[in-house]
N, C-alpha and C positions, 0 to 999 in steps of 0.2 A: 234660070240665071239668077247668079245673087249679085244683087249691087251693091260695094262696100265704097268707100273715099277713105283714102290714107294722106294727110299733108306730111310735108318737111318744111320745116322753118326753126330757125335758130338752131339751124344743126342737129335738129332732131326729129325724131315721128311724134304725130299727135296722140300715139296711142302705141303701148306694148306690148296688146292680144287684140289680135283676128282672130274670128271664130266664123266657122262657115260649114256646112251640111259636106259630108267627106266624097268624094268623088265629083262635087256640084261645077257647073261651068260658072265663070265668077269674073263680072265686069268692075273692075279698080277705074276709080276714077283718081289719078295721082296729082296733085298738085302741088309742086315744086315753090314756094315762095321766098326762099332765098335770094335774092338779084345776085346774080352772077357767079351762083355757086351749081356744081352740077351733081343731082343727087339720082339715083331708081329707086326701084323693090326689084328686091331678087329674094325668092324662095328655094329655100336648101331643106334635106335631112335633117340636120343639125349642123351646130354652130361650125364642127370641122369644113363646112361648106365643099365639101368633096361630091355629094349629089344633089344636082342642082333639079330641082324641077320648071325653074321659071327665073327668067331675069328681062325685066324690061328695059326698055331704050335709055338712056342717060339724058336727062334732060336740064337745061339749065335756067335757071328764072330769072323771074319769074314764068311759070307754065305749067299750063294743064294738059295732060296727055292721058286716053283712056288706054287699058291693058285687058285683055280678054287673055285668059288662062284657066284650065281645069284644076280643081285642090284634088290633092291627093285623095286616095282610095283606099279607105279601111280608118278609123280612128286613130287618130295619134297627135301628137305633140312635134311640130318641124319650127323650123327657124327660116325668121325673115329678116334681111340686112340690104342699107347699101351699098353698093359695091364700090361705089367713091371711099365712103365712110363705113368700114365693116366693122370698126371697132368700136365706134359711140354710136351710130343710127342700127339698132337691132331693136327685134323683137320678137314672137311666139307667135305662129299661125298655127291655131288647133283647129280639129278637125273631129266633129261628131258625128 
């Protein structure tokens, strides 16, 4: 299990690469610190967000919610976004 923490606040993530071991099972600890805006992580393919491998619950802050999800399988470069905000909260989860 990898343990990572992603926050949101001011509308944005506190980071724009995830890196984590490729097929690994991976406990997100997401904290949402926005008051009264509502943000996820949702993990896609890439940015066409057409395959999703992972979207967690929508939450709104402030709030901590943990997210258990497998990363993908084989090496590669995918896309992370919220799905509130798919246009300014992105980012890069790679995979080695």
């Amino acid at each position: 299990m990898v343990a990572i923490t992603l926050t949101a606040e001011g509308m944005a993530f506190d980071t724009k690469e995830i890196t984590v071991p490729a097929g690994s099972p991976v406990e997100m600890t997401f904290e949402n610190r926005d008051t009264g805006v509502p943000h996820n992580f949702a993990l896609y393919r890439d940015s066409s967000a057409a395959e999703k491998f992972f979207a967690g619950e929508v939450i709104t802050g402030p709030k901590t919610v943990t997210y258990t999800f497998t990363a993908p399988s084989g090496k590669g470069r995918f896309f992370f976004r919220c799905d509130v905000h798919p246009k300014m909260m992105t980012g890069a989860f790679v995979t080695t």
